[in-house]
N, C-alpha and C positions, 0 to 999 in steps of 0.2 A: 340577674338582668337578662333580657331577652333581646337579642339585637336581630335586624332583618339587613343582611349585607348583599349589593348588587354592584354591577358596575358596566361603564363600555356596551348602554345605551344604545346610540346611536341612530336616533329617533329619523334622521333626516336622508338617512340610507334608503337609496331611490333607482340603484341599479340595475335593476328587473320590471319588466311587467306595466303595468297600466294605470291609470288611475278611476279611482271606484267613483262612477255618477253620481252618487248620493252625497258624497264629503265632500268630492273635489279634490282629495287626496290620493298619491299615489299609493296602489295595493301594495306594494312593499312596505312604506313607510306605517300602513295600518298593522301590516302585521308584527311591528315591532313594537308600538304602541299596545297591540293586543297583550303583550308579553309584559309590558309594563303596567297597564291592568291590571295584569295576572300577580304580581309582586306588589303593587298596593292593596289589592283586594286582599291577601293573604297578610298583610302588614295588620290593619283594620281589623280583620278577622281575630287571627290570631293576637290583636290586644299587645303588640313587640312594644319596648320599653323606649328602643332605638332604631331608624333608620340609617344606616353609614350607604351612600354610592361614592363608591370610589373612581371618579372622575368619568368623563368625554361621554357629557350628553349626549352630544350631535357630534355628525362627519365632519361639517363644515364650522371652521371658526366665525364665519357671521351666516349665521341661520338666518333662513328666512322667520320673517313675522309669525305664518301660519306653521313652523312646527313649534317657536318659541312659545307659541299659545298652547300646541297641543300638551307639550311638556309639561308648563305652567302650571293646566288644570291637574293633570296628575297629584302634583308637589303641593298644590294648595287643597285636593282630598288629604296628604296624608297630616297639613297643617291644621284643615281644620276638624281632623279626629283627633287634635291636641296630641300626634306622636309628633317626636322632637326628630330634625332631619340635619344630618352635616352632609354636605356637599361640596366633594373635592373637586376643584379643577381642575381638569385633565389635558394632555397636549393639544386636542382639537376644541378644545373649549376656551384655548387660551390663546388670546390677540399674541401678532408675531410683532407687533409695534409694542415698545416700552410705554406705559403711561395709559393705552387705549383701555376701553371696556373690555372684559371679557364675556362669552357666552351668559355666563350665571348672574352677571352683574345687578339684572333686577331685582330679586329677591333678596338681597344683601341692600341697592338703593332706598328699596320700598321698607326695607326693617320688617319683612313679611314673620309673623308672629310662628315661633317654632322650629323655623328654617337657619340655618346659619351655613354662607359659604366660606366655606376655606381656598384660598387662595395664596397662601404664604405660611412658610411653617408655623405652627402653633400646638402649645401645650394646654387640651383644654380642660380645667379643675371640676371636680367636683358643684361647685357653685357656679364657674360658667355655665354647665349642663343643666342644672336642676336636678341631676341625677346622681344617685350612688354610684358612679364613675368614671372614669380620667382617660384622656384622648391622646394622643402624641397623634399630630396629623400632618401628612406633608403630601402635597398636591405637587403636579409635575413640575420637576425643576429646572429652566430652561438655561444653557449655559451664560445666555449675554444677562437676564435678570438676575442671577444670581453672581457673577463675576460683579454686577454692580452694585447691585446688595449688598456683598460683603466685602467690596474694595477692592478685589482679588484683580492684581498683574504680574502674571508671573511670567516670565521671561521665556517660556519654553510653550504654546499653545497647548500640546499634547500634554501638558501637567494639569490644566485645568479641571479634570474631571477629577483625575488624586487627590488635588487640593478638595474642591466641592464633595467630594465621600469623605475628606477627613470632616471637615468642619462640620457635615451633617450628623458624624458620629458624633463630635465632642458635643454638638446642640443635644441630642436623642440623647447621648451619658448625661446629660448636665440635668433635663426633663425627668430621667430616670431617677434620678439623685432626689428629685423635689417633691416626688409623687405622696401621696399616703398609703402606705404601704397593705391596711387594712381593706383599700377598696380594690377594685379590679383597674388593668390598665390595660389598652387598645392600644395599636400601633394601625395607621390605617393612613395608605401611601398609593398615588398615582404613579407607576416607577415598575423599570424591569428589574427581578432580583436572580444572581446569580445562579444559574446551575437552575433558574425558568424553559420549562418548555416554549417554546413559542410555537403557534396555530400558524395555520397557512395565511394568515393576515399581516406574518411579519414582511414590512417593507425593508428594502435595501437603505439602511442609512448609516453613512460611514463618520463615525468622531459627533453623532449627534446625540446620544442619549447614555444619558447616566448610570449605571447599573449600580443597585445596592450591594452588597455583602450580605450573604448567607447568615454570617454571625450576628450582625444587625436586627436582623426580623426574628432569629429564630432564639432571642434570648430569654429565658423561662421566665424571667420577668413579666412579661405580658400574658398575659388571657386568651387573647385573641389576637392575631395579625390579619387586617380587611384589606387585601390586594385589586389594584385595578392595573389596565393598558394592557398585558396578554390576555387576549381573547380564549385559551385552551383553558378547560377549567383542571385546574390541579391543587394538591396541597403539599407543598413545599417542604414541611416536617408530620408528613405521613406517619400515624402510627407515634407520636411524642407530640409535648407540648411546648410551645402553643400550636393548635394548628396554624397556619399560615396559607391562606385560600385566594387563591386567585378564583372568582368561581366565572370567569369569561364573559363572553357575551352576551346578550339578553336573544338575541338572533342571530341565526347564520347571517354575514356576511358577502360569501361571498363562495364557491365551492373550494377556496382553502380551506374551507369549514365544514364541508358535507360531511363529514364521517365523525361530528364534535356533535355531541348532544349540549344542551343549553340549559342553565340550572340559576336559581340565586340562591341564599343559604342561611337559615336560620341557626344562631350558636346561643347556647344560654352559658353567663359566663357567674362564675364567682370567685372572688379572691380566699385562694388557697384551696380550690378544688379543681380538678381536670376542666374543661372546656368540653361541654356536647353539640354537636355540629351535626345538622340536618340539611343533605342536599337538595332539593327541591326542584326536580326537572320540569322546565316549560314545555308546552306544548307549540312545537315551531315546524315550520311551510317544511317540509322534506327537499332537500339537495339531493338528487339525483345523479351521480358522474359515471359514465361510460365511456372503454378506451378501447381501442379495438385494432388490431395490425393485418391487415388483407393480404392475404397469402397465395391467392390460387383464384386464378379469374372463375371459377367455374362457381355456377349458383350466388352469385355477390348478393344479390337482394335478399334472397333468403336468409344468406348467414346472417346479414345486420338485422333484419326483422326479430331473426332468432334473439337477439340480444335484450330487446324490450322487455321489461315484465310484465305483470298481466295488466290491463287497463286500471283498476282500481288503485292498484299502486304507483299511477303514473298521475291519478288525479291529484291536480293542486301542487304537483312537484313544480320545481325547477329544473329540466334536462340538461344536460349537454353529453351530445355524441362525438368524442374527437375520434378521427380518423386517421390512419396513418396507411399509405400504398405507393406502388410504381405509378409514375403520373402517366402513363400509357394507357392506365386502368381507369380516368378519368370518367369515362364515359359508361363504363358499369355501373356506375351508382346514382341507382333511382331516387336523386333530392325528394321526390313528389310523395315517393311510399313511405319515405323515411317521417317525413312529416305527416303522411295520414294516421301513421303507427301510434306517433306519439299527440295524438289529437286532445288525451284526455288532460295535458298537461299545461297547467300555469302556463308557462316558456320552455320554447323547445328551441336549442342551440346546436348547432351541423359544426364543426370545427373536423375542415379536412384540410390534411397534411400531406400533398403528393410528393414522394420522394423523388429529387432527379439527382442522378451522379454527376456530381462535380470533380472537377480536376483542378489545380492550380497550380500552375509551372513556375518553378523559381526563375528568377533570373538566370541569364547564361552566366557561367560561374560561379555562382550563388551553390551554397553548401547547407543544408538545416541545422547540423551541429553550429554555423556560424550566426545564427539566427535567433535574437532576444526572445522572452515569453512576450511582450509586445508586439513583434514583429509577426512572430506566429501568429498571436491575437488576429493580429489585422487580416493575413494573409485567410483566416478562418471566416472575418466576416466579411470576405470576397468571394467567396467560396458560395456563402450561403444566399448572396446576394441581399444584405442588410439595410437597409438605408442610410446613405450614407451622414446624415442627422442625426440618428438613433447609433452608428457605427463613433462618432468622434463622442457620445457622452457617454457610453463605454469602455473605450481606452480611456479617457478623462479616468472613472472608476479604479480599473485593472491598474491604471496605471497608482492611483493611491490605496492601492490594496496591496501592491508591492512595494514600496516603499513603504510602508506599515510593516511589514513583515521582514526587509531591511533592516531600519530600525529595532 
């Protein structure tokens, strides 16, 4: 069997750039679409048995209409070349209200021919698929739907994730147990799994997300493991079976991702032979990132100019120049040239950082040894002159990242 694995979308990523006169859509948004083209076309092409996207169409949990449609038409190419598609729901694909639609919800309302979403763990047979083989699927698992799902109150909050990794193992041991053993079987999960790299897309979120067990995904039982939600593409059991592929995003996101090439992944699997896995690099806009420390007021323009590469490699990027100097040297830097330099470019981003010495005096009497890592915290983002908005959901944080480590 020939499966085409992609995942983490994200059709509706809109943070750069402009919108193309001819669609009405913004130029970011096309270029990620381009990349999804590019992975049906190849689906189509190459004749694959099975499509798996492992979760988060889109950014936003209510898409607008006009990317719901762009998606749409994609998924209903690969329906109606009669290839068969699962599609996991992913954390941005999935309503934060109990009971609401989620992203995917039409194609599962409409019983669109070929297509099936997954939304809730499921073992799917032989005969569900129409195909010689077996699925274990689990799409992102949100802690309050699944505390309700499975009844789960456990007296301690911080247990609830132990309990939900136990119960998902004994579901996945129990699926395992029912399989046929002559056919192949997939594990294919929206989920961070342990000992995952994560890309510079990882958000800060504390006590919010599940992580699997290594020994979960990586049981030779399977064929294949199709990973989705880290955007880095990596394989987990590199070099052994199964591989286990997170294969990332379909698009940079964002320049935590400039130096991450972008791929989806062809595996042809059979029960009782190795797994052969073909990565498949997209062709995606170039991230550009530039950093640079000013050192010596003499020649400033020059040395930044020096920095660009040549015009041709600047066309169609996305820049950014962050700056770092004495704010005294403010006035050295020619914004106008910087910007003529980098003309050839999509978007071109200045991100200057003037240093000023700060000082901050304890109180009279006040001693540092007597002084909490909160306290310091604070005294830190006085220092730097934080907003003091941005400075109390901070200590908010700092402050349950030390009690975390308390415990």
């Amino acid at each position: 069997m020939k499966l085409l694995h992609f995942a983490d979308a994200h059709i509706d990523m809109s943070n750069y750039g402009r919108h193309d006169p001819e669609t009405g859509l913004p130029v970011r948004v096309m270029d990620f679409l381009n990349s999804l083209d590019t992975i049906v076309e190849a689906a189509i092409r190459e004749k694959v048995d099975l499509v798996l996207f492992a979760g988060d169409a889109y950014k936003d949990r209510n898409p607008a209409p006009t990317f719901q449609r762009e998606w749409g038409k994609r998924i209903m190419r690969l329906a109606r070349a009669e290839i068969p598609v699962l599609l996991l729901v992913g954390n941005h694909d999935l309503s934060p209200a109990l009971g609401r639609a989620h992203a995917l919800d039409a194609f599962q309302t409409l019983d669109v021919p070929n297509v099936r979403v997954i939304d809730r763990p499921a073992f799917l047979s032989a005969a569900d698929l129409g195909l010689p083989l077996q699925v274990i699927a689990l799409p992102w698992i949100s802690r309050s739907g699944m505390m309700a799902y499975l009844d789960l109150r456990p007296e301690n909050p911080s247990e609830v994730y132990d309990l939900l990794g136990e119960k998902l193992q004994s579901l996945v041991d129990a699926w395992v147990e029912e399989r046929d053993p002559s056919l192949p079987l997939i594990l294919t999960a929206h989920a961070s799994v342990e000992g995952a790299s994560y890309g510079g897309e990882r958000t800060v979120m504390l006590g919010n997300d599940l992580t699997l067990p290594g020994s979960l995904v990586k049981n030779p039982v399977f064929n294949y493991v199709a990973l989705g939600h880290i955007h880095k593409p990596q394989d987990l059991n590199e070099g052994a079976q199964p591989p286990v592929i997170y294969p990332g995003s379909i698009e940079r996101v964002d320049f935590g991702e400039a130096r991450e090439d972008k791929f989806f992944v062809i595996a042809e699997v059979e029960a009782g032979q190795p797994t052969r896995v073909a990565w498949r690099k997209l062709e995606t806009r170039p991230f550009l990132d530039l950093y640079h420390v000013i050192e010596t007021p003499e020649e400033v323009t020059a040395e930044l100019l020096a920095l660009f590469p040549p015009p041709e490699q600047l066309r169609g990027a996305i820049v950014r120049l962050r700056l770092e100097y004495p704010a005294e040297w403010e006035a050295l830097i020619d914004d106008a040239a910087l910007h003529r330099a980098a003309s050839e470019a999509f978007e071109f981003h200045l991100v200057k950082r003037p240093q000023v010495e700060t000082r901050v005096r304890l109180q009279q009497d006040a001693e540092i040894n007597t002084l909490s890592p909160l306290d310091l915290l604070a005294l830190y983002w006085q220092s730097i002159h934080a907003d003091p908005d941005e400075t109390a959901i901070l200590q908010d944080m700092a402050r349950e990242v030390l009690s975390m480590q308390e415990e």
